[in-house]
FIPADREN-209031 format. One record per residue (C-alpha): residue in one letter; x, y, z. Coordinates in steps of 0.25 Angstrom, whole numbers, padded with zeros to 4 digits, always signed. Layout:
residues N
AXYZ ...
END
This chain:
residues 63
X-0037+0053-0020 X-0035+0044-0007 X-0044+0044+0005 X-0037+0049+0016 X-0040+0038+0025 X-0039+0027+0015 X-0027+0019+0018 X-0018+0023+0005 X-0019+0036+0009 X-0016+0032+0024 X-0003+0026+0016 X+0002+0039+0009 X+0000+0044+0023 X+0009+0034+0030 X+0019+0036+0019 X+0019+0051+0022 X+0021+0048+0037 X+0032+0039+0035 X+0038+0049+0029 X+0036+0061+0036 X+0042+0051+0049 X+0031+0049+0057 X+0032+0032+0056 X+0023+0030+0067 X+0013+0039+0064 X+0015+0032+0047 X+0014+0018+0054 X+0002+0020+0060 X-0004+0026+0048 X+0001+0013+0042 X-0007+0001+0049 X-0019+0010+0047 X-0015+0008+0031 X-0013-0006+0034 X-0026-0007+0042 X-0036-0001+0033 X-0029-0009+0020 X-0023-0021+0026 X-0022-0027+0012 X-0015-0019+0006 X+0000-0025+0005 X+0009-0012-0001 X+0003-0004+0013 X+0007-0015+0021 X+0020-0015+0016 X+0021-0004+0019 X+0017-0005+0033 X+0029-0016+0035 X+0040-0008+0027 X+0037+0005+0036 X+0036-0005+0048 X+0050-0011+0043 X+0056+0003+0042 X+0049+0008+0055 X+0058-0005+0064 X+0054-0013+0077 X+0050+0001+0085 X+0038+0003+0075 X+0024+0001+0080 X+0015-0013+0081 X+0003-0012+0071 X-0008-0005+0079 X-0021-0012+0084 
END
C-alpha cells in the first residue's frame, strides 16, 4: 500500500489528473513529485514529456 502523501502515490495522482484534463492542477502536483524525489529520473521524465506536450503557455516551476 502507498502512502498517500509519498511521492509515488502523488504520481498516480498526477497521471489521473492529466487525464481527467486538469493540466494545471497535474502540473502542480508534478513539481511537488519532483521536489520531494528529486532523484528519481523516470518522474522527471515525466515532468518534461508532460511540460513538452503542455507547450510555451504552460507554467514556470514554482518557487
Amino acid at each position: 500500500m502507498l502512502a498517500p502523501e509519498s511521492a509515488r502515490a502523488l504520481r498516480v495522482l498526477m497521471a489521473v489528473l492529466t487525464v481527467s484534463g486538469d493540466t494545471d492542477e497535474a502540473l502542480k502536483v508534478r513539481f511537488e513529485v519532483v521536489r520531494r524525489n528529486p532523484f528519481d529520473t523516470d518522474i522527471r521524465a515525466d515532468l518534461g514529456a508532460r511540460l513538452t506536450q503542455a507547450g510555451p503557455s504552460c507554467c514556470a516551476p514554482p518557487r
